[in-house]
C-alpha positions in Angstrom: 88.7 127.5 103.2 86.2 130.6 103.0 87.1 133.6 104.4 84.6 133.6 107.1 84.8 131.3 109.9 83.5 127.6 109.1 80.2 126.8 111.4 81.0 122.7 112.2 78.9 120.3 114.0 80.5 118.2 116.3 78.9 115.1 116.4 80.3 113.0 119.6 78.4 110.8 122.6 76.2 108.4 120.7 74.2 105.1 122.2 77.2 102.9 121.4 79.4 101.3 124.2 82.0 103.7 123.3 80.2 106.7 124.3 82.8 108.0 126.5 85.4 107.5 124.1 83.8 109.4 121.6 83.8 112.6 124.3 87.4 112.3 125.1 88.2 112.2 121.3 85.4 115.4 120.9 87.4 117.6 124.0 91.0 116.2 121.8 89.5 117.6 118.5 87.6 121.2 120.3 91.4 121.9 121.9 92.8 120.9 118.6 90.8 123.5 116.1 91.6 127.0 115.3 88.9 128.5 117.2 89.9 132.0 114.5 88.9 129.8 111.7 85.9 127.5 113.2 82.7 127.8 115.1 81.7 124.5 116.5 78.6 123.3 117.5 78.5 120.3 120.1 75.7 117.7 119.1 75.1 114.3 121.0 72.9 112.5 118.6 71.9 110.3 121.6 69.3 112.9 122.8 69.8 115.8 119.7 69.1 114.3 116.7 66.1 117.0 116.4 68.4 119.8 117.3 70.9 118.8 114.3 68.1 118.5 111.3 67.2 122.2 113.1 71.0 123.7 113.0 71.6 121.7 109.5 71.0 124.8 107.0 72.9 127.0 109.5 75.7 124.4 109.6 79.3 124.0 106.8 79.9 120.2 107.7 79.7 117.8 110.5 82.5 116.5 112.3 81.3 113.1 113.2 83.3 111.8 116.3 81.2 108.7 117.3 82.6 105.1 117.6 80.6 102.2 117.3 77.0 101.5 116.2 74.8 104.4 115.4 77.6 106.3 114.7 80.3 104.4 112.5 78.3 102.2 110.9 76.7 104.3 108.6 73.1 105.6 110.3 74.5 109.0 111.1 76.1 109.8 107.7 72.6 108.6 106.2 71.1 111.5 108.0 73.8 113.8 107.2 73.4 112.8 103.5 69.9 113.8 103.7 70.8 116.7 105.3 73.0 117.9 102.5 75.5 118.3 105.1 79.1 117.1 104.4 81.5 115.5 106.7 84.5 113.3 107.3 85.5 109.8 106.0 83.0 107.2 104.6 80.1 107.6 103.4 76.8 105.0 104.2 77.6 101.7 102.7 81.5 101.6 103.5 80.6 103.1 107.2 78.2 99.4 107.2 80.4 97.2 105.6 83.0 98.1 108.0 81.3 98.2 111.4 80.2 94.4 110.1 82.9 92.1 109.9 81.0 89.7 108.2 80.8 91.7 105.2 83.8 92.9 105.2 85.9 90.7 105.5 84.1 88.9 102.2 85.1 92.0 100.6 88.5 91.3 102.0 88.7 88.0 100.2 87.1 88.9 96.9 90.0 91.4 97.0 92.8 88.5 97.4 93.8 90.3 101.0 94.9 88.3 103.8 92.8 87.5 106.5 92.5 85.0 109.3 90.4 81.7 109.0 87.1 82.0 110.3 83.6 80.8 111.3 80.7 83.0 111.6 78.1 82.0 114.2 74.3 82.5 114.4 72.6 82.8 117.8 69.3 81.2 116.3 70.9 78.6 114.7 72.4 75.9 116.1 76.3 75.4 116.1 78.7 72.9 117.8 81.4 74.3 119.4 83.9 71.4 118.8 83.7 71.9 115.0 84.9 75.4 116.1 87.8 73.6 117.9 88.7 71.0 115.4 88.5 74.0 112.5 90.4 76.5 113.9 92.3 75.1 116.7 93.0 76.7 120.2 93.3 79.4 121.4 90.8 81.0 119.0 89.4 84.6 118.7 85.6 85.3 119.5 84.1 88.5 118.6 81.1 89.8 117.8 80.1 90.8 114.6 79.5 94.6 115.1 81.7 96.0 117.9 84.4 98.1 118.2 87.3 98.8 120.4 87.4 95.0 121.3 84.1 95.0 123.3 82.7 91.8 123.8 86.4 90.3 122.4 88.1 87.4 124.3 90.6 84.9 123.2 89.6 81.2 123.9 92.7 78.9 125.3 90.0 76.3 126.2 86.8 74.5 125.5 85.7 76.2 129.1 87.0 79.6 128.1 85.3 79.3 124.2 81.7 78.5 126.0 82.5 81.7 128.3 83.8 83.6 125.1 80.9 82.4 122.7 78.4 83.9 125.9 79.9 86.9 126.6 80.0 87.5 122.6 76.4 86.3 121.6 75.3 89.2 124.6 76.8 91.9 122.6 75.6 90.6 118.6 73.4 88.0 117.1 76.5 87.4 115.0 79.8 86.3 116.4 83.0 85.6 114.9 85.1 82.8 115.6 88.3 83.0 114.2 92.0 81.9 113.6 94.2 83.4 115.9 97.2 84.8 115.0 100.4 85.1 117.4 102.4 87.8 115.8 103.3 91.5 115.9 100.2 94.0 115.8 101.1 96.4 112.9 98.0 100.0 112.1 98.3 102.1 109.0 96.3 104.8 108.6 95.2 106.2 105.0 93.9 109.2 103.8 92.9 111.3 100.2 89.9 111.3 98.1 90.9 110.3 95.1 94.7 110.2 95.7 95.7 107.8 98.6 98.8 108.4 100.8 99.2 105.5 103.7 100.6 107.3 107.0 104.2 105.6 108.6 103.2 102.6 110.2 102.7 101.7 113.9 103.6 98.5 115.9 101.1 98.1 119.1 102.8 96.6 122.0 100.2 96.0 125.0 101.8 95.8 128.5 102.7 92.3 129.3 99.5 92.3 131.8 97.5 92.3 129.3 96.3 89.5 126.6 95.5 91.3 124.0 95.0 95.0 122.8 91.7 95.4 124.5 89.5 98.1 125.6 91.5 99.3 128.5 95.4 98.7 126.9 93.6 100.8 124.2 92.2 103.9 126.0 94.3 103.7 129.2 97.4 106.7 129.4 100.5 104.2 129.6 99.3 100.8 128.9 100.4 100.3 125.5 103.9 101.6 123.7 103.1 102.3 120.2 106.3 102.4 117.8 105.7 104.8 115.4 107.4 104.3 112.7 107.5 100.5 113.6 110.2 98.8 113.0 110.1 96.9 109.8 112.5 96.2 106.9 111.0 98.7 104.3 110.0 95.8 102.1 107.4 94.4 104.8 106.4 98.2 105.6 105.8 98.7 102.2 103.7 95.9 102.0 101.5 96.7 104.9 100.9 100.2 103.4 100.1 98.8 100.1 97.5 96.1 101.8 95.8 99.6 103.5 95.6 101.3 100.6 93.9 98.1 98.8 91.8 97.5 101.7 90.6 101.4 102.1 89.7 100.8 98.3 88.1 97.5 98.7 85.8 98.6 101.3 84.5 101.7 99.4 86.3 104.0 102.2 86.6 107.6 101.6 89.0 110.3 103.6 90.6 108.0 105.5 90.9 104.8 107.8 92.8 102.8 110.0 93.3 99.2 109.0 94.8 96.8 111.7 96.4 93.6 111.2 98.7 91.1 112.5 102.7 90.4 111.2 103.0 86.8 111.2 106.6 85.8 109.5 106.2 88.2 107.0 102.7 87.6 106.3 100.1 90.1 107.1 96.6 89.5 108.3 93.8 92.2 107.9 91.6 92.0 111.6 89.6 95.0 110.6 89.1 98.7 108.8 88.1 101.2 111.1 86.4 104.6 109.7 86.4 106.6 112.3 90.1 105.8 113.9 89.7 107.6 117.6 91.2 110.8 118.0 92.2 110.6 122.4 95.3 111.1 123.3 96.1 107.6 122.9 95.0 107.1 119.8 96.6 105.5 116.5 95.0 107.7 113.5 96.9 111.1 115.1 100.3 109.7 116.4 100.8 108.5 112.4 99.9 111.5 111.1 102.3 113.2 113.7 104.8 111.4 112.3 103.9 112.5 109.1 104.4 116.2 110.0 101.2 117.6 110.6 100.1 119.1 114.2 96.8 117.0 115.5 95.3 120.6 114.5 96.9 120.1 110.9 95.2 116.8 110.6 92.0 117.8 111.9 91.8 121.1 109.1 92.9 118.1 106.4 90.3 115.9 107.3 88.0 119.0 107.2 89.4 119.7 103.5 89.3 116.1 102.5 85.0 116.5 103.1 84.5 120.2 101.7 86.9 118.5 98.0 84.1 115.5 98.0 81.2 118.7 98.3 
């Protein structure tokens, strides 16, 4: 760190359908930094985009606290790389391979990780939804293709509920995901480092009972989920789920850090996705591991800061 206070964008809002998680995690991360060693400027790319190419000379880095597309998925670090202007975590092509689960998880494979069976559906082109039945079985995952926080994410447990799921999906992406699901434990481990990768102490994500699945609200909603941090695992099986992050950060060309989720089957893993830009609310995963790790949210926030400034 310079001896002069750092001048930081702060890059939260966004067009996405997480745009008010992205300002919860932007107030988190504003009470969170050293105002003595950081001058932030708030930018909502939504309806500022001119405003940051204008501030960009003026500027150290850029925070980038956006979820979803035009945010995560590699269009705003594009412009930042233009802009000569570093910031956290991945840069363009890992930001799009994750945000597309497509892609990634074909990197997941080529890599020998673990990942559910799947089917990827076009809405231009025709499919039959009892070869999605008699491939993967029910109940079966539908998701689209490029969401996060489980928008647009339902679990069929019938043919009636697949045609609702495959509609609900196909309104969010021309790409949907059908896919194996797996009944297991939910098991998160976050990574970060450049070059040198440390994977944070696990977490085990336990949803109320009301609710099917982690989903938008058991995810963002003060109470509705317990996370176990560290979860509760023999050290052989949480060893293995730290090795498979670490692989899978690498795999997808991810830089900083990331959060990769997946499900604990027996004591096989699954890989559902990598996230790039883990949230930072109150509730969220990315800052409760490195808690647990020993560093203040603060502390985590002025490493992540670090991490970008090393790659510069």
């Amino acid at each position: 760190m310079t001896g002069r206070k750092l001048r930081v964008a702060l890059l939260c809002g966004g067009r996405s359908g997480e745009r008010e998680i992205s300002f919860k995690s932007a107030d988190q991360v504003t009470r969170a930094l050293d105002p003595h060693r950081y001058e932030l400027v708030r930018i909502d790319p939504a309806t500022e985009l001119a405003r940051l190419i204008e501030e960009a000379p003026h500027l150290d880095l850029a925070l980038i606290i956006l979820h979803g597309r035009w945010g995560e998925d590699g269009t705003v670090q594009g412009l930042l790389d233009l802009l000569d202007l570093p910031y956290q975590g991945s840069g363009v092509l890992s930001s799009a391979i994750c945000m597309d689960k497509r892609a990634s998880k074909e990197l997941y494979r080529l890599h020998d990780l673990p990942v559910p069976s799947d089917l990827v559906l076009d809405r231009n082109q025709p499919f039959d939804r009892e070869t999605i039945v008699r491939t993967l079985g029910l109940p079966v995952v539908v998701k689209p293709a490029t969401e996060g926080s489980s928008l647009g994410l339902t679990i069929a447990r019938s043919r009636e509920e697949l045609a609702t799921g495959l509609a609900l999906a196909f309104d969010h992406d021309r790409y949907v995901i059908a896919e194996e699901y797996i009944r297991g434990r939910e098991i998160t481990v976050s990574v970060w480092g450049n070059d040198a990768l440390e994977a944070l102490p696990l977490i085990e994500i336990c949803p109320d009972e009301k609710y099917e699945f982690y989903d938008y609200e058991a995810k963002y909603k003060p109470g509705a989920t317990r996370e176990i941090c560290p979860a509760p695992l023999p050290e052989e099986l949480t060893q293995k789920a730290q090795e498979i992050g670490i692989k899978a950060h690498r795999a997808l060309y991810c830089r900083g850090y990331s959060r990769t989720d997946m499900m604990l089957r027996d004591r096989d893993f699954y890989i559902l996705e990598t996230n790039t830009i883990p949230g930072m609310t109150e509730t969220s995963l990315f800052p409760l591991a490195a808690k647990m790790a020993g560093y203040s949210f603060g502390q985590m926030m002025d490493r992540l800061i670090e991490l970008a400034l090393e790659r510069k």
